[in-house]
N, C-alpha and C positions, 0 to 999 in steps of 0.2 A: 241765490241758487247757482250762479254760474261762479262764483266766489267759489263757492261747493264743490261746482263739478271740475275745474280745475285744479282745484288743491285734489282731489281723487285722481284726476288725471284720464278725466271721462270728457267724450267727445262721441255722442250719440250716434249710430249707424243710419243713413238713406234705407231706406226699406227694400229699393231695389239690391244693393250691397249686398246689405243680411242675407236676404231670401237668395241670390245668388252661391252665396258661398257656403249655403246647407246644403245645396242642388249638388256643388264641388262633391260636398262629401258624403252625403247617405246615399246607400247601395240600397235597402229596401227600406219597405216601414217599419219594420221591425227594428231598425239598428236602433244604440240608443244614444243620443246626442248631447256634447257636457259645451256650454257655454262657461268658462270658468271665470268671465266678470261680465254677469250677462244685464249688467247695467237696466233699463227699461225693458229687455224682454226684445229688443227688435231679433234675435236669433232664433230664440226658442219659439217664439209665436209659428215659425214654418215648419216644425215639427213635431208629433204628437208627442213621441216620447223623449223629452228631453231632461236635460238637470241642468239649473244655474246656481253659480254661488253669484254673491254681492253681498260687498262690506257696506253699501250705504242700508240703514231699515226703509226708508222712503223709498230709493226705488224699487226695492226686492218688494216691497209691498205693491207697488206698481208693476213688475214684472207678473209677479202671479196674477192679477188680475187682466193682463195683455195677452198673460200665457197661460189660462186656468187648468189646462194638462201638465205644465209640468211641477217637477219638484226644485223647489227653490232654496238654496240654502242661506243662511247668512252667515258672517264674517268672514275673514281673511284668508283668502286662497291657499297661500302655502302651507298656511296651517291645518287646512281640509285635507289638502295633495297628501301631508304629511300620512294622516290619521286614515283616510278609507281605502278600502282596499277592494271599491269598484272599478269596474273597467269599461271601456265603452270602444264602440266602433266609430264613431263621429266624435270629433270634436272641430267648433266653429264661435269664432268672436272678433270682439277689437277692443286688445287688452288695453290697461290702462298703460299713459303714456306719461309717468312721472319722473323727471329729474334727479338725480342722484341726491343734491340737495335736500329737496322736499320729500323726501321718500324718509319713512319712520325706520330708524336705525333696526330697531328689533325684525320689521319686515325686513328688510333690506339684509339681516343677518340671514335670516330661513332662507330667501332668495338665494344669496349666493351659495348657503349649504346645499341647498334643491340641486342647484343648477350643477356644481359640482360631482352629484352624485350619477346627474346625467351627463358627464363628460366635460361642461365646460368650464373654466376657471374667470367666471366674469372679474374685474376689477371693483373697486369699490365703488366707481365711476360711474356704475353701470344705470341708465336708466329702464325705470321699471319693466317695461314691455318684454326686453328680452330673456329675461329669466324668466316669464311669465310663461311666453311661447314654449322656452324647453320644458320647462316642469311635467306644463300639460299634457307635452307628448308623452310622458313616462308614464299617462292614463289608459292611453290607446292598447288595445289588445293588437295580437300580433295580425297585418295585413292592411290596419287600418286607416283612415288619412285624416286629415288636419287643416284647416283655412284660417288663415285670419288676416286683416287689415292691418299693417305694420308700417312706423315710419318710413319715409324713405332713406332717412341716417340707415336704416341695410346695407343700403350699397356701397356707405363710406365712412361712417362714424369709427372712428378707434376700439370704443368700447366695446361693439358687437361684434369685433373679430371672430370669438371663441364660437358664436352660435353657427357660423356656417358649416364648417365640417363638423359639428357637434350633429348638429339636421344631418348631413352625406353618412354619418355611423351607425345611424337612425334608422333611415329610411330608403328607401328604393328608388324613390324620385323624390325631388326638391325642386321647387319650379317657383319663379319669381315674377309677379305680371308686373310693370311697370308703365305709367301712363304720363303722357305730356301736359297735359288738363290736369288740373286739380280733380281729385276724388271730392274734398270738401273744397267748395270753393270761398266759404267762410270763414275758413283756418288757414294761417302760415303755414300749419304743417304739411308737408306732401307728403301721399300716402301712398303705398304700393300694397298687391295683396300678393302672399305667401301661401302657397299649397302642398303640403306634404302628404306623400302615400305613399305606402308598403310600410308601415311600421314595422320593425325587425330588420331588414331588409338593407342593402346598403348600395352607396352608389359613388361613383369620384366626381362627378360633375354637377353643376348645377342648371337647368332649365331655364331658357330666360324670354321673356314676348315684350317687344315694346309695343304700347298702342298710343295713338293717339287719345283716346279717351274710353271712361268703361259703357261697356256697355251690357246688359245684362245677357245671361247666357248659363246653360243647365250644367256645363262641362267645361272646363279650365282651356282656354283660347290652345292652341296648336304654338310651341316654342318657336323663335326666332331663330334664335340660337342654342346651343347647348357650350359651356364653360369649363372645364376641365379643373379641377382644384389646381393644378398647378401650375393651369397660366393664369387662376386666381390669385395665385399666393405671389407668380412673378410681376403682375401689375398693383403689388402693394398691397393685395387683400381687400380689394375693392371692386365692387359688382358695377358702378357706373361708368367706369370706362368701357363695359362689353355691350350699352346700349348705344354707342355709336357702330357705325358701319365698318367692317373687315376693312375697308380702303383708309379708314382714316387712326385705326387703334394702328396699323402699320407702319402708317407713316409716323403718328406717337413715335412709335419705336425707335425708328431708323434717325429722326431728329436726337432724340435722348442719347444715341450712342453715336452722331455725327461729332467730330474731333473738331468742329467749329462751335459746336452748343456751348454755353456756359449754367451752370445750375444758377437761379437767382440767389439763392445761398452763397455762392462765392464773392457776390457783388454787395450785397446790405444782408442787414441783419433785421429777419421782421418778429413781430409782435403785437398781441391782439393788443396792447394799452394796457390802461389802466380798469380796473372792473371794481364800482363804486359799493354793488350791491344792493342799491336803491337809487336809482338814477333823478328819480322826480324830488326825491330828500337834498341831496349832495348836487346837484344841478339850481340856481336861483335866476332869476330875471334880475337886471339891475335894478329895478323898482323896489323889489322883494328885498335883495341885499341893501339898499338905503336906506329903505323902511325900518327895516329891523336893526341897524347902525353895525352891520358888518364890516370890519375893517377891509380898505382894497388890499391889503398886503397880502391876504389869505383866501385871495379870489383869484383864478387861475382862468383867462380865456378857452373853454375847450369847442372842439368840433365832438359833437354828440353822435352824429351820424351822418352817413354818405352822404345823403342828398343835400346836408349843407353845405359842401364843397363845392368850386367853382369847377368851371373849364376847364384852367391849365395851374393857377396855382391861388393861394391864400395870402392875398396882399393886405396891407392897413385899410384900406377903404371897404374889404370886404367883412374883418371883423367890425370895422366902426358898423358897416348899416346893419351886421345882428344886433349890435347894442342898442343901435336909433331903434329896430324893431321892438324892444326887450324881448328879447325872445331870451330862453332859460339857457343859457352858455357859459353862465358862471360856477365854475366847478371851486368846492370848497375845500381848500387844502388846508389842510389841519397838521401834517405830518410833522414838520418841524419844532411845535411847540410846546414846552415846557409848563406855558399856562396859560390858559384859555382866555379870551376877555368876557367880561359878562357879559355881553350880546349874542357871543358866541353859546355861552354854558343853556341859556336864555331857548335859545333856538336846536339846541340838542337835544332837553329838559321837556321839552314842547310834544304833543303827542306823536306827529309825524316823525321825530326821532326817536320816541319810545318804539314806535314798530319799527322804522329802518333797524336799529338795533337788534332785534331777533330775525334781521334776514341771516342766510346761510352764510354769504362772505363778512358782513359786521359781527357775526355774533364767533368766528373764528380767526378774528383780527384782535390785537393790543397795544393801543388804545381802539375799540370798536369805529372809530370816528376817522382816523387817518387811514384815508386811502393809498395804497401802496404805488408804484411804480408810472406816477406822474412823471412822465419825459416831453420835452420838445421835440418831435423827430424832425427826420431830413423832407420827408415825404411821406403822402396818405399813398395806401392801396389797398381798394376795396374790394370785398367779397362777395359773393352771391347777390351782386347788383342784379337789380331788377332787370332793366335794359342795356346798359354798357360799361363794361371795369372802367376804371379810373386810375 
């Protein structure tokens, strides 16, 4: 089940959440509420007249029964958005958050048609959510507003560029609540909630609150700030730098254009590595590699991740005690070879490489098996360290 709900890209709602952000958007009992992946029903259960779709049959089957007022549809959203031609005053969710990768081509084609028709030209890049979000609104009648649970990649992913002023074309207000606490404190993902109102309507700025943590509430928090699309577009098209304080985006500034800064670009050339595609596949313990009569010549020391880095730098003794640990360090470089040995052929052949093989980066690689852009570099530097860069 959770195989399941990952590959859908579902990541169930707190009940306080849900019920908060239908509170955001119905104006009476009357309005009527569209859930457009309403997963278990956690949205629709807070209002009588609602409509969910859901592409899974299990949970729509479970939504009706969590939400026996409303109307449930099944299958694929965009193909619904395509074909009805209801309208609703409310709409409230948390769409699915799927990876460009994992996301079914033929979806993934309607999405970006949708999305296009509402203004924005997402890349191919795009993960699911944010085509999701625009579509929806092109449900809303004129006046109407919008909630949903959105990554925090909002505030800085590449790919989400197009949806911000696609929302400001939209709608009247745009408002972004952002929290320091995890929304789900179970998930990597950080979560922020997104509120859109005046459907039709249009605005140049974006709305923006930072909280420390959520807390439930019938009406969307009072803005911290308000954003101007075009000191958005001047700090790179990114919402995360305007939750820090007036005193320090400024200081930003005056550093970036001080005639002593140097770009770290001028000095090295970085890059995210090499990316395997299945890391637990292409990753061996030395036990695993002599087991199975791995040649050393085709085993590669890597650093897997930040926190197996030292201090200050990566000496022999610090690779020797991951091996004394066997700990999985040995990356399998294949790229040079003309022809495999059978230990090798052996261990590709084996089930855990029949699936590596139909991941997203093996399965648009040739040979599927050589991972690309194995380098020694000069130096690590990490990202979104937990506690302190490196």
């Amino acid at each position: 089940m959770r195989e399941q709900r990952k590959r859908l890209g579902q990541f169930f709602t707190p009940t306080t959440v849900a019920r908060t952000l239908v509170a955001w958007v119905i104006r009476t009992p009357r309005d009527l509420l569209l859930d457009p992946s309403c997963g278990d029903g956690a949205f629709l259960r807070w209002h009588k007249r609602a409509v969910g779709i859901e592409v899974d049959a299990d949970n729509a089957k479970l939504a009706r029964q969590v939400a026996p007022s409303a109307l449930v549809h099944g299958g694929d959203f965009f193909s619904w958005a395509f074909a009805t031609k209801e309208r609703f005053e409310a709409i409230a969710g948390n769409p699915p958050f799927i990876r460009y990768q994992s996301l079914n081509s033929d979806v993934r084609a309607r999405a970006l048609a949708a999305s296009s028709l509402m203004g924005a030209d997402f890349s191919a890049l795009t993960s699911s959510w944010a085509p999701f979000v625009l579509v929806a609104a092109g449900l809303l009648k004129p006046g109407a507003a919008m909630a949903f649970v959105v990554p925090a990649e909002l505030g800085h992913a590449n790919y989400v560029r197009p949806l911000i002023p696609a929302l400001c074309a939209k709608f009247s207000r745009v408002h972004v609540v952002a929290f320091r606490e995890k929304l789900f404190p179970e998930l990597s993902q950080d979560c922020w909630l997104l509120h859109c109102s005046g459907f039709e309507g249009t605005t140049d700025s974006i709305a923006i609150t930072a909280l420390d943590r959520f807390e439930p509430t019938d009406a969307p928090p009072r803005a911290t700030r308000n954003v101007s699309l075009r000191a958005w577009r001047d700090l790179g098209e990114r919402l995360r730098p305007f939750l820090l304080s007036d005193t320090a985006v400024s200081l930003y500034k005056e550093l970036a254009h001080h005639p002593g800064t140097r770009r770290f670009g001028e000095l090295a050339t970085t890059g995210i590595g090499y990316v395997t595609g299945d890391n637990d596949f292409f990753h061996l313990r030395p036990s695993e590699a002599q087991r199975r009569g791995i040649p050393d010549g085709l085993l590669r020391v890597a650093v897997r991740k930040g926190d197996q880095l030292p201090a200050e730098s990566v000496s022999r003794p610090h690779v020797a005690s991951w091996l004394e640990k066997n700990e999985p360090v040995l990356l399998l470089d294949l790229g040079r070879l003309d022809r495999l040995p059978a230990s090798v052929e052996r261990y590709l052949d084996e089930e855990p490489g029949q699936r590596a093989r139909q991941a997203f980066k093996c399965r648009n690689r040739n040979p599927w098996y050589a991972v690309p852009d194995i380098k020694v570099p000069d130096a690590f530097l990490t990202v979104m360290s937990g506690e302190q860069p490196t």
